[in-house]
C-alpha positions in Angstrom: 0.0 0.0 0.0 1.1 3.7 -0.8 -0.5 7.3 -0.7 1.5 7.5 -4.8 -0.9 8.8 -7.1 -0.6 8.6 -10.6 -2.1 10.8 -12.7 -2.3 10.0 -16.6 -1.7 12.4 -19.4 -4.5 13.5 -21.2 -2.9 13.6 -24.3 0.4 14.6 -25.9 0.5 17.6 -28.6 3.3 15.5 -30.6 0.8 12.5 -31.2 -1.2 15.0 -32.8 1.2 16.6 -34.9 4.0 13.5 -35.7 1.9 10.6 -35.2 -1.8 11.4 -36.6 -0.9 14.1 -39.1 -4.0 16.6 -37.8 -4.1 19.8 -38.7 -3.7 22.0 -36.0 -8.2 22.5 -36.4 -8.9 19.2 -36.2 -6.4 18.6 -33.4 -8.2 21.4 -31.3 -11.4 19.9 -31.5 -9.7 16.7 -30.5 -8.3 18.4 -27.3 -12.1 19.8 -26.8 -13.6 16.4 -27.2 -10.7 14.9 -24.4 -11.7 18.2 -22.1 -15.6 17.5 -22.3 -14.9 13.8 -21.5 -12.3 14.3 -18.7 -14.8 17.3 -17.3 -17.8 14.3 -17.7 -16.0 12.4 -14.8 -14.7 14.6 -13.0 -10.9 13.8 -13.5 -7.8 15.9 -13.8 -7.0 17.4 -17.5 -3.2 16.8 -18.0 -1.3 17.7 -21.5 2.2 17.6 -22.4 3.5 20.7 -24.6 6.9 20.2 -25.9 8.8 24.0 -25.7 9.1 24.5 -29.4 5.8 23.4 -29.9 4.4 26.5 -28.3 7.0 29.3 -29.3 6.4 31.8 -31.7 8.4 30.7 -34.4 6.2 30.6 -37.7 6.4 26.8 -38.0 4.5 26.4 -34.8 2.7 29.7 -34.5 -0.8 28.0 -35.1 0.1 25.3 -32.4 0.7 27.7 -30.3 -2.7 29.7 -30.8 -4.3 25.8 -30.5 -2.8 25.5 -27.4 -3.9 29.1 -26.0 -7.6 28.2 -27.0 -7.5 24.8 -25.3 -6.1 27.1 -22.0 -9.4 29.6 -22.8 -11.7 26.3 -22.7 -10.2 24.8 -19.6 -10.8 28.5 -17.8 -14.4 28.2 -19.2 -15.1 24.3 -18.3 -13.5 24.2 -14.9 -14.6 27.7 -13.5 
């Protein structure tokens, strides 16, 4: 027996991008769908953002705006 929790990523951004080949749209609404299923049982939204994923550089410019909306929804969903 132990008080170790584990908490299990929601989802990570480079399965969307190097593994499935979404678009950065349809990778949002993924992340939306996760959210409203997470928020459905009550459990704890976790997601993994590699650094260069979220700069400003123009490659990853829209990832970056996918992951600012998927911060806006969480404010909306969980407050």
């Amino acid at each position: 027996m132990t008080s170790l929790k584990i908490f299990p990523v929601t989802f990570i951004e480079g399965s969307f991008i190097d593994y499935q080949a979404l678009p950065p749209a349809k990778a949002l609404q993924e992340i939306l769908a996760l959210l409203s299923a997470v928020k459905k049982v009550n459990g704890t939204f976790i997601s993994l953002w590699h650094n260069h994923t979220v700069s400003e550089t123009n490659e990853f410019i829209a990832w970056r705006n996918v992951h600012n909306e998927m911060i806006k929804s969480i404010a909306q969903t969980f407050t």
